[in-house]
N, C-alpha and C positions, 0 to 999 in steps of 0.2 A: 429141502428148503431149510434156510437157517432162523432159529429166532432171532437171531441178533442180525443187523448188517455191518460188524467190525469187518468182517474179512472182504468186504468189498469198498471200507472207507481205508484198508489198512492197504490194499493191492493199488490204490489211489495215490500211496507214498513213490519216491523215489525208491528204485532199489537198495541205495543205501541207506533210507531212512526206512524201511522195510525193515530190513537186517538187524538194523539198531532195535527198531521196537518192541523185537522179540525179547530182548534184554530189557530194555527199557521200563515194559509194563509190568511184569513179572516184578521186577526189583519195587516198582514205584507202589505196586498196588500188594504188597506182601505177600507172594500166593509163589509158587513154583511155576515153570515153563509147563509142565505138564498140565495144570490146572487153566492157564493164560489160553490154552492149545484149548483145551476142554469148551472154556467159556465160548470161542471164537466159534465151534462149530455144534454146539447145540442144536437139535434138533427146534424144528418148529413145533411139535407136539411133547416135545420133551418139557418133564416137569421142573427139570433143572433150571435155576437163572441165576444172573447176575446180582450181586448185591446192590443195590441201591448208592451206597457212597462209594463203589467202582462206577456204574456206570456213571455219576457224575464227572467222575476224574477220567476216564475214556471221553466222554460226550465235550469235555472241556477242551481237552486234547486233539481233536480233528473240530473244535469250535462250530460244532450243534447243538442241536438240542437234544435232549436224553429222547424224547418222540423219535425222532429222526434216527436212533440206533436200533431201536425195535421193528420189527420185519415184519406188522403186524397190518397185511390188507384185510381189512372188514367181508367175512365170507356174507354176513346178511346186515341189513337194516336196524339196529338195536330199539332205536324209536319204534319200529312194526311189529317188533319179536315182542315188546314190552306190553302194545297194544292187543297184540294176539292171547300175551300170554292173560292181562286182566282180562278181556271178554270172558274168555274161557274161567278165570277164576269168578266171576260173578254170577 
């Protein structure tokens, strides 16, 4: 599983706007095809990310929200984890 969801808003293109983008972001966001490639398929446990002012300009680009590119379902409760964790610290 990937951290990011590009390669499923990017396979969402036309195949020639597909094509194009491989060029496109690369050029737009100053990084090499190699790195563009990198970011697209990040591990979900990987501690690699995105920088902050790409994923804006990516999230702008398929017009989301930066939320909506992160491939982040909630494994627990944060609110319960938080509550578990002060009993136990008290």
């Amino acid at each position: 599983m990937y951290k990011y969801n590009i390669h499923t808003l990017l396979r969402k293109l036309s195949y020639e706007d597909y094509q194009i983008s491989w060029k496109f972001f690369p050029e737009r966001l100053s990084i090499s095809t190699s790195t563009w490639k990198r970011w697209i398929y990040i591990k979900k446990d990987s501690s690699a990310q995105i920088p902050l002012c790409a994923l804006v300009m990516i999230a702008s680009f398929f017009e989301v929200e930066i939320s909506e590119l992160l491939n982040n379902q909630p494994t627990e409760n944060v609110k319960r984890s938080f509550k578990l964790f002060k009993n136990a610290a008290l």
